[in-house]
Every structure is written in C-alpha cells, then in structure tokens.
FITORLUM-618682 format. One record per residue (C-alpha): x, y, z. Coordinates in Angstrom, 2 decimals. Example, Ala and Ser with C-alpha at 12.3 -4.5 7.8 and 13.67 -1.06 7.14 Angstrom:
% residues 2
{x 12.30, y -4.50, z 7.80}
{x 13.67, y -1.06, z 7.14}
END
This chain:
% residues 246
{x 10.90, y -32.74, z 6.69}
{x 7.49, y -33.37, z 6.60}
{x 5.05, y -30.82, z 4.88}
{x 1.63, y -29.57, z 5.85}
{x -1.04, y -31.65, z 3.95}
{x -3.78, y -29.16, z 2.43}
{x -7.44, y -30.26, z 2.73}
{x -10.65, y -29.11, z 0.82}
{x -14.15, y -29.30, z 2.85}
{x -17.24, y -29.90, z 1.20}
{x -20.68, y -29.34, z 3.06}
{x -23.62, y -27.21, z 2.19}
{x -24.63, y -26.59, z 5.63}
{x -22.41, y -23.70, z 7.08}
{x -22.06, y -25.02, z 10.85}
{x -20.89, y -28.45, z 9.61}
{x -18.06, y -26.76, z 7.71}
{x -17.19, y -24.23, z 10.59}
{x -17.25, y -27.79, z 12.91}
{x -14.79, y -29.62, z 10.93}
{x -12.69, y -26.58, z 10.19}
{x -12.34, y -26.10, z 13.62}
{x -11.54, y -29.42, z 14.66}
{x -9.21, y -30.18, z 12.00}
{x -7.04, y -26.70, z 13.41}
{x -6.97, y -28.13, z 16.54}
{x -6.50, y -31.77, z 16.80}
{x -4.58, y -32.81, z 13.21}
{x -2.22, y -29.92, z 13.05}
{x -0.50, y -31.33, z 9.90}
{x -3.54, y -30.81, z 7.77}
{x -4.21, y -27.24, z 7.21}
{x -7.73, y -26.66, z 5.32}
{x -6.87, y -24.25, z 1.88}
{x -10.77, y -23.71, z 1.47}
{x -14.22, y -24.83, z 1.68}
{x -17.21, y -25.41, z -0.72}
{x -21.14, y -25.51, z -0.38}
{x -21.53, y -27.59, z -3.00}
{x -20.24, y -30.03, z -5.97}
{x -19.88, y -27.52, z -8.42}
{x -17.80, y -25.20, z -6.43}
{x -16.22, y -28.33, z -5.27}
{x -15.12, y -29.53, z -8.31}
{x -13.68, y -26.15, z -9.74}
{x -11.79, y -25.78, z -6.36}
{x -10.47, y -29.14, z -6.49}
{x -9.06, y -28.67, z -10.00}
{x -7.73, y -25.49, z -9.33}
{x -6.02, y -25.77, z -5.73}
{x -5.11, y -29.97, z -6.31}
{x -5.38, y -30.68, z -2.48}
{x -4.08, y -33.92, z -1.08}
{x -6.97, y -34.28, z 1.11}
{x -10.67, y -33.45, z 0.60}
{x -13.67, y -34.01, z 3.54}
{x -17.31, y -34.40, z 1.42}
{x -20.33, y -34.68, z 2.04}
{x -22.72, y -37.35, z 0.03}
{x -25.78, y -35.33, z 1.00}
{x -26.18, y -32.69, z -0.82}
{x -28.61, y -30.65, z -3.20}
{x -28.39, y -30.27, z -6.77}
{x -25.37, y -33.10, z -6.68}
{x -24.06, y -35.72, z -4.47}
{x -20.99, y -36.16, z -3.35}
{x -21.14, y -39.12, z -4.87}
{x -22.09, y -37.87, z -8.27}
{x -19.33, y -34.89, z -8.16}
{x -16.59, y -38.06, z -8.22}
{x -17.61, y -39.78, z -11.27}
{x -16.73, y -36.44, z -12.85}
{x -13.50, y -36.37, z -12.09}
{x -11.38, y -38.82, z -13.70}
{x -7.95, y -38.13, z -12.50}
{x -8.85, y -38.30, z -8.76}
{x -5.32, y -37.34, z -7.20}
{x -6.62, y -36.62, z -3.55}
{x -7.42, y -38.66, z -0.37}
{x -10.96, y -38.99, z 0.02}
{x -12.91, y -38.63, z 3.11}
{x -16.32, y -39.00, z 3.12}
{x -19.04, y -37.10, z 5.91}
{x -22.19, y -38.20, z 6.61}
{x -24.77, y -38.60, z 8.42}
{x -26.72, y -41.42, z 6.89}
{x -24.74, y -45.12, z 7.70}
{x -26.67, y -46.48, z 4.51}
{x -24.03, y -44.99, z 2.31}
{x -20.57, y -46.96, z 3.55}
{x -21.32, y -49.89, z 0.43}
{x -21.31, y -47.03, z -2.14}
{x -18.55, y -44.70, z -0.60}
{x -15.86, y -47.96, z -0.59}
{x -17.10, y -48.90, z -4.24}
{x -16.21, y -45.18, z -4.63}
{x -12.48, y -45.91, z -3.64}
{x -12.83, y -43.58, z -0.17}
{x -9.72, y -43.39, z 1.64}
{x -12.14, y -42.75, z 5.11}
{x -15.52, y -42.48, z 5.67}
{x -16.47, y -40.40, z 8.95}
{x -20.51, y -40.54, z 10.78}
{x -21.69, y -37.02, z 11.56}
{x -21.54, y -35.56, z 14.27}
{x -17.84, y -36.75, z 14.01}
{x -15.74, y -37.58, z 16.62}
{x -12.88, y -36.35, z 17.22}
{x -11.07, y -39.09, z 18.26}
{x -12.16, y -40.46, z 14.88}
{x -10.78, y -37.68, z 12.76}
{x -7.54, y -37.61, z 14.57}
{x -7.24, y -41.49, z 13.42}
{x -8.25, y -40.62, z 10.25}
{x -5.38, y -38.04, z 9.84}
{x -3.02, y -40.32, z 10.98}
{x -3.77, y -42.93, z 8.95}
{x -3.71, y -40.53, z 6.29}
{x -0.41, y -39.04, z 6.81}
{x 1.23, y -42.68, z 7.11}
{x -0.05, y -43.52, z 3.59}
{x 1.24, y -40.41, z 2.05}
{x 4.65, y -40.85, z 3.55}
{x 4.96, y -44.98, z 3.41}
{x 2.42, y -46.02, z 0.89}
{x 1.32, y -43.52, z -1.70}
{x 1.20, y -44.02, z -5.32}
{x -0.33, y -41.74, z -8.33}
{x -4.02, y -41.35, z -7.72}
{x -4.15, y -42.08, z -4.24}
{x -3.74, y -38.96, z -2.83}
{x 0.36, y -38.75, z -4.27}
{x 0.78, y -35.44, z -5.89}
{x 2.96, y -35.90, z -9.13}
{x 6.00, y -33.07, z -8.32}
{x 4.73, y -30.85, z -10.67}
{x 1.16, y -30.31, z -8.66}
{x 2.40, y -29.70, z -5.31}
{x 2.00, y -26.04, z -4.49}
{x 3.93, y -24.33, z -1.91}
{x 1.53, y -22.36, z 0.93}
{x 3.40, y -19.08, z 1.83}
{x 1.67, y -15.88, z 4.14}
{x 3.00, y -12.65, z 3.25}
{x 1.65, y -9.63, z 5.16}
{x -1.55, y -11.12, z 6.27}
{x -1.85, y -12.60, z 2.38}
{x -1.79, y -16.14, z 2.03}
{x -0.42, y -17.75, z -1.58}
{x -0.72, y -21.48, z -2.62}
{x 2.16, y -21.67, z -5.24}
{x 2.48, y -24.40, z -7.88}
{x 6.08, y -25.80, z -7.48}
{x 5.72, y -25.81, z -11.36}
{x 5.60, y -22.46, z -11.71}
{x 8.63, y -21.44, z -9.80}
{x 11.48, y -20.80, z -12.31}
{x 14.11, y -20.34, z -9.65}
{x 14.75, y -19.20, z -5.46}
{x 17.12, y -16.45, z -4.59}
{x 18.29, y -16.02, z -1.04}
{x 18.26, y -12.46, z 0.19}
{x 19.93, y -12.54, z 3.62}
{x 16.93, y -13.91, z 5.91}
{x 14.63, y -13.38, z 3.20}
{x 13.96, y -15.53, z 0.24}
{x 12.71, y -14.49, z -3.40}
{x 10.48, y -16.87, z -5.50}
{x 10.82, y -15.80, z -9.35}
{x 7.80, y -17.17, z -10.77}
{x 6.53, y -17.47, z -14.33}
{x 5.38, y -14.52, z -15.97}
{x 7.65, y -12.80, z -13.97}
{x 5.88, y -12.38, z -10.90}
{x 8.04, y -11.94, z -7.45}
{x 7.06, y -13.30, z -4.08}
{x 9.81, y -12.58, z -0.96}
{x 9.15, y -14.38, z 2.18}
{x 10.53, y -14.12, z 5.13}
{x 12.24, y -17.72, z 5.77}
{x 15.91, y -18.60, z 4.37}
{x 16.95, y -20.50, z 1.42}
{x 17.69, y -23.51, z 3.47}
{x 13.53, y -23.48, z 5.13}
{x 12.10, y -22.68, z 1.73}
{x 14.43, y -25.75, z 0.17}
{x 13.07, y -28.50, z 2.94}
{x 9.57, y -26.50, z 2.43}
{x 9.83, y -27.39, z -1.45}
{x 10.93, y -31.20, z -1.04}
{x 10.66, y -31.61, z -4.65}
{x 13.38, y -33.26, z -7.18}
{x 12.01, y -30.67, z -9.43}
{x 14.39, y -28.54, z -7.87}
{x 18.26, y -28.01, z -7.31}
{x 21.06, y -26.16, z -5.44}
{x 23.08, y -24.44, z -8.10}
{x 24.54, y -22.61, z -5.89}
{x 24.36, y -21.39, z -2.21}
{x 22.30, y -18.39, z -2.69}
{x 20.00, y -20.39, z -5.55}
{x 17.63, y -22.90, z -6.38}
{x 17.00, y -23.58, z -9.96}
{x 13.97, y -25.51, z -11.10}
{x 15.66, y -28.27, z -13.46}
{x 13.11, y -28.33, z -16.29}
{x 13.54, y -24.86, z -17.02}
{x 17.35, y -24.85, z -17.02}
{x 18.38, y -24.00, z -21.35}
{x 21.62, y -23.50, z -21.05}
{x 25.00, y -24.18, z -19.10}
{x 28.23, y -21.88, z -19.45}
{x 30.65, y -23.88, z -17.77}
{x 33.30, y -20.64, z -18.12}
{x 31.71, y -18.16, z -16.00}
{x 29.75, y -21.23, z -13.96}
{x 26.12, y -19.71, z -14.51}
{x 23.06, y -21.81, z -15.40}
{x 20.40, y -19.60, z -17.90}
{x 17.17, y -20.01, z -17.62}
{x 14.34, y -20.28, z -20.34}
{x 13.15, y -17.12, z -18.61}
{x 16.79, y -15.26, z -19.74}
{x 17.22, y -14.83, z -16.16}
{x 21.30, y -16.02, z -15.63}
{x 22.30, y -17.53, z -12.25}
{x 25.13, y -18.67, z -10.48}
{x 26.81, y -21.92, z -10.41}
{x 28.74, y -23.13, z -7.73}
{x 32.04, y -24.57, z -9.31}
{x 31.23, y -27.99, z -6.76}
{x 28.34, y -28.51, z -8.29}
{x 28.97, y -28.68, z -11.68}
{x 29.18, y -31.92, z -12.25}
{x 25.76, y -32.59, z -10.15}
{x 24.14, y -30.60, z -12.42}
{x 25.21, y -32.20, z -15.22}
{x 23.76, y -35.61, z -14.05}
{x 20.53, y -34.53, z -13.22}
{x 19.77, y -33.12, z -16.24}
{x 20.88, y -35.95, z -17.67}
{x 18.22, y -37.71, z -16.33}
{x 15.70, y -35.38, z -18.37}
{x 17.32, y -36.01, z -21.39}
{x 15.15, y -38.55, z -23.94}
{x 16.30, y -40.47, z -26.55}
END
C-alpha cells in the first residue's frame, strides 16, 4: 500500500509558493504538501518538527540561503528539491547532495518527473538520510472534522477498532477516533513498529511490558491492558524477541 509522501515548500515570495502548491495538488497526487515557509528559519524549525520526506527550497533568499539553511542541519533525512531561478547554482546544489533541482517558472512536466523519480527511490532505493524515514519518524496524516493531525507513529501506544471507526491511544493519553477501520489505519501505518494482537488491536511493540499468557492480554507501559488473540501468541513472542539485547 503505498502512502502519501508529505512535502515542505520553501519560498519567500508568496505567489511562488501558492504556484507550486497548486501544481503539486494537481499533477503528483502522491505528494501532499504538510506546510510552507518564507524563509530558512521557519524552514528549519518546520523541518525538525514535521520530518517531511520531501522538501521544495529555494536558494534565493534573504537573511539565509537555501543553501546556508542545509549546512545546519546535520541529519538531513528528506529528499531535496531545489527551486530557482538562477541556472548558476546547479554546481553548488549537487555538491549539496540535491535529490532534484527544478528552473523557475517550473514546468510541470518537470515536476511530475521529479515526483516520480522521487517516489521510485523511496520505494526501490532508499536508505537512512536520503529521504528514508527511520520507523520511528513517520507520522501518520489523519482529518478529523475539518482538523487535520500529522501523528508520529512513535507516539501511538496502541489502535482500537470501534466498529467503522478507529481509536488512536496516544502518549500522554491523548485520543484521536477516525473514521476508517482497523484494517485502513493498519496498511495506513505500514510500520514494523506495530502489531496485530488481536483483531480489534494494534499494539506498538516497543511499548509492550508485559505478557499474561493466562488471560491472553498484552499490558502496556501506559497500564492500558489489551487483548491477545490466542493465534497469535506465539507471533508475539518472536517479535519481541527481536527487541531483546544481549
């Protein structure tokens, strides 16, 4: 099942944000832009705080580059598309490690090759900082009444279903019900992180303390107790194995 990949766009001037916005909704429909920035600065705080797998930047701008804004960050996780107008910057943006590196205005035949080649790397090809998300980064988008919430995977503790409806428990005991069924929110989640314990739950592995093989429940380092399906006992048992050190 493939996911929606979630982009950042950098630009201080307005209309060429609204542009590529725009274009990205309608001609790469599997990258959904989670924000934009005017500058580095804001940039950098929303690309530390949202971890996108894709982010569009300008080189141009005031104050600091584009360019500049990348030797900050050290533990680059993200594709990297660079927007410009000025040709004279290609030598510098592949020194930079860009993934892509588009001419404004940009074409949209362009970007749609871009995307693609973008979504074949992150499917075929990707490895930790270029543009993989280690499991415990991903975030999970979901829209609830109008509201939408980009979820770290890491801070799920566990997924109830509720007939159609699904319940993410979340650390600090925060609730978010959405309306898709275990099964969606399982293929949305794609993450080893996480495990069927049981028909109506998902547990997230690393916060599984305890199992009571008696009454076949899993407890969580939350208290919370769950269910556990007598079939996949032994399942269990292997992948947390695999957590186990020495």
């Amino acid at each position: 099942m493939l996911r929606q990949l979630h982009a950042l766009v950098v630009d201080d001037e307005p209309h060429c944000r609204d542009y590529l916005c725009r274009q990205l909704e309608r001609t790469c429909p599997s990258i959904t832009v989670v924000q934009t920035a005017a500058s580095a600065k804001e940039a950098e705080r929303l690309i530390r705080d949202l971890a996108p797998d894709v982010v569009f930047m300008d080189i141009h701008m005031p104050h600091q580059s584009g360019l500049d804004l990348l030797d900050a960050l050290s533990d680059r996780d993200f594709y990297l598309v660079f927007t410009t107008a000025y040709d004279e910057y290609a030598v510098e943006a592949l020194r930079k490690q860009a993934f892509d590196y588009l001419l404004k205005p940009i074409d949209r035949d362009d970007l749609q090759a871009c995307a693609r080649r973008i979504l074949m790397h992150f499917y075929h090809h990707r490895t930790p900082g270029q543009g993989a998300l280690s499991p415990a980064m991903r975030r999970l988008e979901i829209l609830t009444s109008g509201k939408r919430h980009f979820v770290r995977h890491r801070d799920i503790v566990h997924v109830e279903a509720e007939g159609s409806y699904t319940t993410l428990h979340l650390a600090g005991g925060r609730r978010i019900t959405m309306s898709k069924n275990l099964k969606r929110v399982e293929q949305m989640l794609d993450n080893e992180m996480f495990f069927r314990a049981h028909n109506s739950h998902l547990v997230q592995l690393e916060r599984v303390e305890a199992c009571n093989y008696r009454d076949n429940t899993v407890v969580l380092d939350t208290g919370a107790v769950v269910p556990m399906a007598v079939r996949k006992r032994e399942a269990l048992k292997q992948r947390l194995s695999l957590l186990m050190t020495a």
